[in-house]
C-alpha positions as CSV (number, residue, x, y, z in Angstrom):
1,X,5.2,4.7,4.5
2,X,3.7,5.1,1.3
3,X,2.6,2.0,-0.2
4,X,0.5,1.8,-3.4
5,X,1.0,5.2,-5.4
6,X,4.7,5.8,-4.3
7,X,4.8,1.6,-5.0
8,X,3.9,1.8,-8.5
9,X,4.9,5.3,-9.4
10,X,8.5,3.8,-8.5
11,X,8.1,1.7,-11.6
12,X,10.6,4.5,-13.1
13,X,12.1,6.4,-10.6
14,X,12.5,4.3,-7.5
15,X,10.9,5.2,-4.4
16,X,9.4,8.7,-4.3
17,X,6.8,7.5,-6.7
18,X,4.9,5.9,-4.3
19,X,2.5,8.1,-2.6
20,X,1.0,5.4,-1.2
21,X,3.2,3.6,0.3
22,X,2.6,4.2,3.7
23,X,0.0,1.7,4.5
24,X,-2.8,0.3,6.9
25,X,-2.1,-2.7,8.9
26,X,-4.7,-5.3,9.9
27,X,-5.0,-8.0,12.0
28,X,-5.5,-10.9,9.0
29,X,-5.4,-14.8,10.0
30,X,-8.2,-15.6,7.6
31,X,-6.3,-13.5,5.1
32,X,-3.2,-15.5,5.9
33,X,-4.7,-18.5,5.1
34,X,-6.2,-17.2,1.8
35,X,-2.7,-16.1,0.4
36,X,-0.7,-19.7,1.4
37,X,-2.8,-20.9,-1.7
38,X,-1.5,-18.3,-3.7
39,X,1.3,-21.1,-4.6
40,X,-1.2,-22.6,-7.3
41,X,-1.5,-21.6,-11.0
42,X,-2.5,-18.1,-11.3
43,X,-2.5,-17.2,-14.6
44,X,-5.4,-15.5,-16.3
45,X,-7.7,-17.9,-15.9
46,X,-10.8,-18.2,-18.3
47,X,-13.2,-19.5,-16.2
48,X,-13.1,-16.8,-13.3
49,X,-12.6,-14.4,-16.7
50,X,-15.9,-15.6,-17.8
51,X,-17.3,-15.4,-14.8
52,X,-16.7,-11.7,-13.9
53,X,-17.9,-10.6,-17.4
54,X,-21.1,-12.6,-17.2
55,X,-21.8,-11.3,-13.6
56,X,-25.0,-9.1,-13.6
57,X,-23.1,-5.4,-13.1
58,X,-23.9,-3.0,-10.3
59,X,-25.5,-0.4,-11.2
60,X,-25.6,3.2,-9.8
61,X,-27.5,6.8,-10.8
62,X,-25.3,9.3,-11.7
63,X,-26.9,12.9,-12.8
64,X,-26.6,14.1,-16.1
65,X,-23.8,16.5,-16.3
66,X,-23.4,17.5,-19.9
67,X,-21.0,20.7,-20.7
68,X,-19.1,20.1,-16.7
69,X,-15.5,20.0,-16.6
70,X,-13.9,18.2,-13.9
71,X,-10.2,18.0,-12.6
72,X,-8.9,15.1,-10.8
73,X,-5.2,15.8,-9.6
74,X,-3.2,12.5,-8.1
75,X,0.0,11.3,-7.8
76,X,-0.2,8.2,-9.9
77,X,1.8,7.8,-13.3
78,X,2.5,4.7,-15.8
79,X,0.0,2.2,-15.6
80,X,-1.8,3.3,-12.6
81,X,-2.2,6.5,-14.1
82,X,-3.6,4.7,-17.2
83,X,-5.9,2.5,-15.6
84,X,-7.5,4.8,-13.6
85,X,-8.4,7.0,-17.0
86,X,-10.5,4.2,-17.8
87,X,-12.4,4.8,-15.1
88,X,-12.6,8.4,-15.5
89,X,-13.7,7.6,-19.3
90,X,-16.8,5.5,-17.9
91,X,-18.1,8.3,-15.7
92,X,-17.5,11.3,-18.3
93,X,-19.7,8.0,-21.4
94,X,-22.4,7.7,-18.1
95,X,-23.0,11.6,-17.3
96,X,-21.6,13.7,-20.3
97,X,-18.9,15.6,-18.1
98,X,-15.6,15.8,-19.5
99,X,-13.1,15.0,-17.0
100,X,-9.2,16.3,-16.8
101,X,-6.3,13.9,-14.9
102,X,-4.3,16.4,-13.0
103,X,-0.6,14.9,-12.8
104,X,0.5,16.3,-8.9
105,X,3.9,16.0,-7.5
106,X,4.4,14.4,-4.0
107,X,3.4,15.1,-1.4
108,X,0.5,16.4,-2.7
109,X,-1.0,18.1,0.3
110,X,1.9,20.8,-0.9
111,X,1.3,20.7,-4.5
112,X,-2.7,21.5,-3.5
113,X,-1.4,24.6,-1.3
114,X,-0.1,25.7,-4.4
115,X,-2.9,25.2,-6.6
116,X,-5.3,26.5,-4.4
117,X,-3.5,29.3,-3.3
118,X,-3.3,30.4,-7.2
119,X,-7.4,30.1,-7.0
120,X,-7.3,26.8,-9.3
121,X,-7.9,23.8,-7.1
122,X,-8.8,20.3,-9.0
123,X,-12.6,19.4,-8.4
124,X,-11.2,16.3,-6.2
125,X,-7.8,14.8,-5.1
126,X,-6.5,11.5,-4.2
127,X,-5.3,11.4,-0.6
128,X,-2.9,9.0,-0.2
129,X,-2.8,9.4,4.0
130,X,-5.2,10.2,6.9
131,X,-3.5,12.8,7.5
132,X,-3.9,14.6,4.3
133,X,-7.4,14.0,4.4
134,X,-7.1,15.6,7.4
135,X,-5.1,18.3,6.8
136,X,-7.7,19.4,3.9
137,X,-10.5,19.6,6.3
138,X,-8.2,21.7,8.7
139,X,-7.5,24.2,6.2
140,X,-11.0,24.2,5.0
141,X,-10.4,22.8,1.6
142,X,-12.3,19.4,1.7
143,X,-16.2,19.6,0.8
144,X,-18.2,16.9,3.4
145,X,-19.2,13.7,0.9
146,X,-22.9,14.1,-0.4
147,X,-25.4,11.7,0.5
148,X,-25.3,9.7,-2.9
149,X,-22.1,9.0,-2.0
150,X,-22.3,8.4,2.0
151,X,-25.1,5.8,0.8
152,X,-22.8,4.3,-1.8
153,X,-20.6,4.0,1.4
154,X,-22.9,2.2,3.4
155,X,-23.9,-0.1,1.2
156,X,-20.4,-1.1,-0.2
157,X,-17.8,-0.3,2.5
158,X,-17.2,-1.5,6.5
159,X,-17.2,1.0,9.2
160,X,-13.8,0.8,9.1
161,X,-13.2,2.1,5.5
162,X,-15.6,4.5,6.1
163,X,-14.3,6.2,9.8
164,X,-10.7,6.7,7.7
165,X,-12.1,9.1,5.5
166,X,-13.9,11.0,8.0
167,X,-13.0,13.8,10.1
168,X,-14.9,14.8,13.4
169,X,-17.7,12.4,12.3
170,X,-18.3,14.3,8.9
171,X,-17.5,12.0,5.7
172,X,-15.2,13.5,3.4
173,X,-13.0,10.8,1.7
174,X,-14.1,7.4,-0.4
175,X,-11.3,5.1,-0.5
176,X,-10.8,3.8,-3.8
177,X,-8.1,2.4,-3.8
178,X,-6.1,-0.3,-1.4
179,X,-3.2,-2.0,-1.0
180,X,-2.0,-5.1,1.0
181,X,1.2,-4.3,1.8
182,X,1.9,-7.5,4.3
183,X,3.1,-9.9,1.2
184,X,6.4,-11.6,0.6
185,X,6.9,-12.2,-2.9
186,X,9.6,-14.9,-3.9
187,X,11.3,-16.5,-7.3
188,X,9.4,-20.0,-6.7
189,X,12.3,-21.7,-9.1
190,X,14.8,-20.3,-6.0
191,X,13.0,-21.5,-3.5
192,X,12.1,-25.3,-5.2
193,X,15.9,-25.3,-6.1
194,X,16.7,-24.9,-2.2
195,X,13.8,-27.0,-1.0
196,X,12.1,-24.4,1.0
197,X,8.9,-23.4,1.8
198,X,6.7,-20.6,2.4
199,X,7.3,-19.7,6.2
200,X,4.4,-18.9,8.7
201,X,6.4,-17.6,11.6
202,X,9.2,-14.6,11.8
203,X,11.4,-17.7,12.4
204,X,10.6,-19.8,10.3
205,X,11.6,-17.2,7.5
206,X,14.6,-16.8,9.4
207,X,15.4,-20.6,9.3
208,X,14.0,-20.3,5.2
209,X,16.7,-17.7,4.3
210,X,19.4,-19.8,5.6
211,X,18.2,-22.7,3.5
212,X,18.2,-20.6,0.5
213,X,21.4,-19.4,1.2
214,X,22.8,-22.6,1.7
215,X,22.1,-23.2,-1.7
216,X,23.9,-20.7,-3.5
217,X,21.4,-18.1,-3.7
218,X,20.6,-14.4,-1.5
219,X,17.5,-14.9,0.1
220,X,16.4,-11.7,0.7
221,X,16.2,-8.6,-1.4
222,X,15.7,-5.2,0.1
223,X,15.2,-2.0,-1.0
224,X,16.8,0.1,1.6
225,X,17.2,2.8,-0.7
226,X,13.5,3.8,0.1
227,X,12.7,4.8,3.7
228,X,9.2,4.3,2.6
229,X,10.2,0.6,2.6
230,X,12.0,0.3,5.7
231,X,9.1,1.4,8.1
232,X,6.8,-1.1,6.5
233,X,9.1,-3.5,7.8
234,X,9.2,-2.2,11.0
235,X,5.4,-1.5,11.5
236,X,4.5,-5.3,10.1
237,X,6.8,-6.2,13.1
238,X,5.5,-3.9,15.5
239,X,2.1,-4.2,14.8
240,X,2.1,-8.2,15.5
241,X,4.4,-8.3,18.2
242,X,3.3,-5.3,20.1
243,X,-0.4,-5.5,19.1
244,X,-3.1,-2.9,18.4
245,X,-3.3,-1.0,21.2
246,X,0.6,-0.2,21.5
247,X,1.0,0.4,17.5
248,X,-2.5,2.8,18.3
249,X,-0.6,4.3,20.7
250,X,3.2,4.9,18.4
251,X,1.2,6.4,15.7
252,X,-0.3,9.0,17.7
253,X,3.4,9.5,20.1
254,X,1.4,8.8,23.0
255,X,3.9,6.2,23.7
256,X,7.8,7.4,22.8
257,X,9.5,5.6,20.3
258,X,12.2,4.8,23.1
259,X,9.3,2.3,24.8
260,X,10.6,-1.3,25.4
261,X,8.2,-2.3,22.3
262,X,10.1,-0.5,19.7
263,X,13.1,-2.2,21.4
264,X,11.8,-5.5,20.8
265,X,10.8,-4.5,16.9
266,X,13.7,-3.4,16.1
267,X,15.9,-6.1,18.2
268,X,13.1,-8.6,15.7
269,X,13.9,-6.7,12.4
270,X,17.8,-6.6,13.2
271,X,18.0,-10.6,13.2
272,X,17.9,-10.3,9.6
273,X,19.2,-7.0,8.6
274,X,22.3,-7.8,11.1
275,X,23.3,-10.7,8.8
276,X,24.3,-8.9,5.7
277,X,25.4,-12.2,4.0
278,X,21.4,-12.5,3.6
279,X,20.5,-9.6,2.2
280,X,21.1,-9.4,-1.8
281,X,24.4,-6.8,-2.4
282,X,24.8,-7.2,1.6
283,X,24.3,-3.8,3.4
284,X,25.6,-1.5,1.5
285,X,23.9,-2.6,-1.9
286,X,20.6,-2.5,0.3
287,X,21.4,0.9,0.8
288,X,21.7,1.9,-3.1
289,X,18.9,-0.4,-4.4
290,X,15.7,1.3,-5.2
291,X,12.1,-0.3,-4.8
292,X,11.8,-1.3,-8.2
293,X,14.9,-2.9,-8.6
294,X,14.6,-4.5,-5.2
295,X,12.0,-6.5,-7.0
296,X,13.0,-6.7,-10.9
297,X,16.2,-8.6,-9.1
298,X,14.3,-11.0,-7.5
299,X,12.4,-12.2,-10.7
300,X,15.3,-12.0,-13.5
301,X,17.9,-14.3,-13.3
302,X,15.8,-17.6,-13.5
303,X,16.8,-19.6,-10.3
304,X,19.8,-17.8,-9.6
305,X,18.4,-14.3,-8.6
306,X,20.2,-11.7,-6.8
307,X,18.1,-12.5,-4.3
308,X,14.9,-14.9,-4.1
309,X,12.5,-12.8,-2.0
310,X,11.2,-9.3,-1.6
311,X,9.1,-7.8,1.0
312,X,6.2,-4.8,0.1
313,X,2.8,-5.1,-1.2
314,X,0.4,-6.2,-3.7
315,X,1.6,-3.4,-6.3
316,X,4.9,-5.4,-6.9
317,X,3.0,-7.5,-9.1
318,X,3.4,-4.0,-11.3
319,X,6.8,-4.5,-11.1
320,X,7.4,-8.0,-11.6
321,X,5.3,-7.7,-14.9
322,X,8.5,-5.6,-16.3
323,X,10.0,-8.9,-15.9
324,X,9.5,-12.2,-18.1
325,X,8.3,-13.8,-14.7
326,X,4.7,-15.2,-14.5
327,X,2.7,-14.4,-11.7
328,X,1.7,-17.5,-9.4
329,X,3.8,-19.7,-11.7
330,X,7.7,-18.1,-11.5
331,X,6.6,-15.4,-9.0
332,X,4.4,-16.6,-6.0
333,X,3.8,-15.0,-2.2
334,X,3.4,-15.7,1.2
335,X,1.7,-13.2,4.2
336,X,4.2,-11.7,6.0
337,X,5.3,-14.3,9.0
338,X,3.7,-13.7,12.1
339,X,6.0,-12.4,14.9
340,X,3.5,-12.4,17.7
341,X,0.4,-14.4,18.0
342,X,-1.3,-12.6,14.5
343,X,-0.1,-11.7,11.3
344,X,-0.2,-8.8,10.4
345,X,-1.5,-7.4,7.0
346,X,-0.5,-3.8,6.2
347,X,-2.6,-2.0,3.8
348,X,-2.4,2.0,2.3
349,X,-5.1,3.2,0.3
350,X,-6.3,6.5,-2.1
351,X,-9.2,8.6,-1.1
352,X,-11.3,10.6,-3.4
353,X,-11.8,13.8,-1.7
354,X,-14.4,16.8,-3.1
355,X,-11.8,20.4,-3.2
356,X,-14.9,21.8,-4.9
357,X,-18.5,21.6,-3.6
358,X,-19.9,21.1,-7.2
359,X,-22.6,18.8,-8.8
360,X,-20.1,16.9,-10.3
361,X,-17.4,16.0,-8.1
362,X,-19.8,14.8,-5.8
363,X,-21.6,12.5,-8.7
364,X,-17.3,11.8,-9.3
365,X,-17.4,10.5,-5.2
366,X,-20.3,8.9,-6.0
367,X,-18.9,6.7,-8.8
368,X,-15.6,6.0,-7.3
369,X,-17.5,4.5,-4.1
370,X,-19.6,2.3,-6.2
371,X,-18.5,-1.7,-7.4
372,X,-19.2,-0.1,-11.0
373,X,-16.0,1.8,-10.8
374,X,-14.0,-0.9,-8.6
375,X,-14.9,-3.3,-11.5
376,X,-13.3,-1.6,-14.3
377,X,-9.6,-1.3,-12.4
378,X,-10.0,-4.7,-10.9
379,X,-10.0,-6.5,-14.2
380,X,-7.0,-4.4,-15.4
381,X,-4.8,-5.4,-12.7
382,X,-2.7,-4.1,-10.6
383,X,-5.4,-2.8,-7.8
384,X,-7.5,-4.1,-4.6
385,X,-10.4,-2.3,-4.1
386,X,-11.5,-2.1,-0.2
387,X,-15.1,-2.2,-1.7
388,X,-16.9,-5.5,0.1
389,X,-19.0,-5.6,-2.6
390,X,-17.3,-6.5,-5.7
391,X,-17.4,-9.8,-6.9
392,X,-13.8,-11.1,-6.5
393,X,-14.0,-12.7,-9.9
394,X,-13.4,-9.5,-11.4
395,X,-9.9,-9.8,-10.6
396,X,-7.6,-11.1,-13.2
397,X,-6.1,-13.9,-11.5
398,X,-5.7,-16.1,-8.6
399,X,-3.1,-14.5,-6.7
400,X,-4.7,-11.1,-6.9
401,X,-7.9,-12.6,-5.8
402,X,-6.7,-13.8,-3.2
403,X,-4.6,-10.8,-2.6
404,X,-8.1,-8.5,-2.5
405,X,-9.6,-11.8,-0.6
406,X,-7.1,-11.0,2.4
407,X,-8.2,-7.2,2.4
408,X,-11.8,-7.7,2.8
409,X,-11.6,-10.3,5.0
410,X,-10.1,-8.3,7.8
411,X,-12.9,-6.4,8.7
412,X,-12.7,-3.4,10.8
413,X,-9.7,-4.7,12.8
414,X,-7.4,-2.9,10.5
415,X,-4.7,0.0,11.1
416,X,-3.7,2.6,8.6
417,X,-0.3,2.7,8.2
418,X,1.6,4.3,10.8
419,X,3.8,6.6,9.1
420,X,1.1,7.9,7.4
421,X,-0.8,9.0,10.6
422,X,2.5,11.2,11.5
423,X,3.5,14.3,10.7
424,X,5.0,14.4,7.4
425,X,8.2,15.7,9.1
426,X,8.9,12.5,10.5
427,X,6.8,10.0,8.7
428,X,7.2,10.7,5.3
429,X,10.2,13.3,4.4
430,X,13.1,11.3,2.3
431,X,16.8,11.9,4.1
432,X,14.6,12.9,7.6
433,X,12.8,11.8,10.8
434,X,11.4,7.7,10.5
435,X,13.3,6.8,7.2
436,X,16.3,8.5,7.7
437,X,16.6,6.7,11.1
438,X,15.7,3.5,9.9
439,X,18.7,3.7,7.0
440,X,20.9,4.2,9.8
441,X,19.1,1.3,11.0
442,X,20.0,-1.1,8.3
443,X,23.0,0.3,8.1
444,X,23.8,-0.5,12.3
445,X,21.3,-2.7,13.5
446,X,23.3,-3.7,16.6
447,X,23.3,0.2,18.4
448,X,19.3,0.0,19.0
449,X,19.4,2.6,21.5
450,X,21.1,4.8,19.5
451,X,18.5,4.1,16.7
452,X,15.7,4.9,18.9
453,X,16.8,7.8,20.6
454,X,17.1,8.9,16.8
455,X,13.6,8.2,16.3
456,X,12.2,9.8,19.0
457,X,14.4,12.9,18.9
458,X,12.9,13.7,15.5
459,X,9.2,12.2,16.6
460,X,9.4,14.9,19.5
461,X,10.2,17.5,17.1
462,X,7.8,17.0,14.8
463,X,4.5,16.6,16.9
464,X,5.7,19.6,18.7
465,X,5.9,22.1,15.6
């Protein structure tokens, strides 16, 4: 489910940080290719550094707006938290406001009810999900995007980007933020140790984590702890080996989750969570590990991990940098293995949406949709932008680069993340509905019936009420 904000906010307290984790899926064989090079050195390097600070900047008007206070409530703490203060700090040195971060607790559609219901609603929030955007709009609290920002849009954004933060044809949200959440990260020292390789295919990862395990080491880390986790397993499955249409189709329960696809999904997925000798702690240490430790594991250790993969998206580099593991030299990644004929790249992302029709959180829209504002997180790290526009040598490193490469290069052929087109009931709720079915899941991967009566028991219930 969520995929960047929960992602990263888990770097202390495991999964409920990430309000972004659910995520949007794509279509992505150019964006395949790109991340197989990811194996090579991708350290800072100077030359792109050089590169990126020499490149002519984008500019964009912003009004004056000397004396206005402006409140911007998200989800994101730590670093992302951090890093998106910078870019706050560049808009209040270009127009004069003076803008507030507004810590919110997830899910933040509920901490806004409050907020506005006491008559003190931020000037914009980050939406993690289509549906929250859409649930502003239906209660009236989003403002329609300006057309500063609409043109910033245009200019910097693919239709696709754009139709995810409208409603009914109106614009309301700018995605700032992105996340490629189809990666496999992996403990290169583990992996050179066993003499594997970066698999293409669902089975030749299969094959690749019996190698590894072979050697001594457990291949696979999961963090089973996290629903969030366990249906971005299941929608990278679904999504390539049922296709577009039918995952179209699941997200919006015009199809029931006990359709022959989600049979073949799950029957995919349980080849590896069946065999618990593959998965690091085995079933029951799945079930107790945590996203951030799913991937701390993975990189500590030196070529005898706990385990010498993990599955989730580009925001585990956050994690791994609590590590002494070097990114693209210890710590490299693969695109998820195709099941079906595509792989599948599964992407979440943050929307900047206007609570409060004012000059200055639409000049706030404005900045967020421009590559001015892209460019400031991009070269701190930890962040894709879906923004076309942005020279991808403001990235840091290879691997990211590559990473944001991937992103762009799927186009409009991407999907938003299924559990974050569902009620929050079933798509989103820790102990209920999607994740709580899928722990059950990992914990009995042979009773797939059972599981998806589950599923669509809870589904039923929740697009009814």
């Amino acid at each position: 489910m969520r995929t960047t904000r929960r992602a990263l906010k888990a770097l202390g307290s495991g999964r409920n940080g990430l309000g972004t984790r659910r995520a949007a899926v794509a279509i992505v064989a150019a964006g395949a290719v790109a991340l197989t090079g990811c194996s090579g050195d991708s350290s800072d390097d100077k030359e792109s550094g050089d590169s990126a600070s020499k490149a002519p900047a984008a500019t964009v008007q912003l009004p004056k707006l000397d004396g206005e206070k402006i409140q911007v409530a998200a989800v994101w703490t730590g670093p992302e938290q951090e890093n998106f203060t910078k870019v706050l700090s560049e808009f209040e040195k270009r127009t004069g406001a003076t803008v507030t971060f507004v810590p919110a607790q997830d899910p933040i559609v509920n901490f806004l009810g409050t907020k506005i219901a006491g008559g003190s609603p931020p000037d914009v929030a980050m939406l993690p999900q289509v549906g929250a955007i859409q649930q502003a709009v239906e209660k009236k609290w989003a403002k329609p995007a300006g057309a500063e920002a609409k043109a910033q849009l245009a200019k910097n954004y693919g239709k696709g980007w754009q139709d995810l933060g409208a409603v009914d044809g109106t614009q309301y949200g700018v995605y700032f933020k992105a996340a490629n959440k189809s990666l496999v990260w992996y403990n290169n020292a583990a992996f050179e140790n066993a003499g594997a390789v970066a698999p293409k295919t669902w089975q030749d990862l299969l094959k690749t984590a019996e190698t590894i395990s072979a050697s001594g080491v457990t291949p696979v880390s999961v963090a089973g702890a996290d629903g969030w986790t366990l249906t971005d397993w299941f929608e990278n499955i679904y999504l390539s080996q049922a296709g577009p249409e039918k995952y179209d189709q699941l997200a919006k329960h015009e199809i029931k989750w006990t359709d022959g696809s989600v049979k073949d999904a799950l029957t995919t997925l349980g080849q590896l969570f069946g065999k618990p000798n593959l998965i690091a702690g085995g079933t029951d240490g799945a079930l107790q590990t945590e996203f951030p430790a799913s991937v701390t594991q993975t990189f500590t250790g030196g070529d005898q991990p706990k385990g010498a993969m993990v599955f989730e998206g580009d925001f585990v580099g956050v994690n791994i940098g609590q590590t002494e593991a070097k990114i693209g030299t210890d710590a490299k990644v693969f695109p998820f293995p195709a099941v079906g004929p595509d792989a599948p790249v599964v992407t979440g992302g943050d929307a900047a949406v206007a609570l409060k029709d004012t000059k200055g959180a639409q000049a706030l829209l404005t900045f967020l949709a421009s590559t001015d504002a892209a460019k400031i997180w991009a070269e701190a790290g930890g962040f894709v932008s879906p923004n076309k526009s942005l020279d991808p040598a403001a990235y840091p490193n290879d691997v990211q680069r590559d990473i944001a490469k991937a992103l762009i290069a799927a186009g409009d052929s991407f999907r938003f993340d299924m559990s974050d087109q569902m009620p929050q009931s079933f798509g989103g709720t820790p102990g209920a509905g999607e994740w709580k079915a899928l722990q059950d899941f990992l914990k009995n991967p042979k009773d797939v019936a059972a599981i998806q009566q589950q599923l669509e028991t809870a589904a039923a219930k929740a697009y009814t009420s």
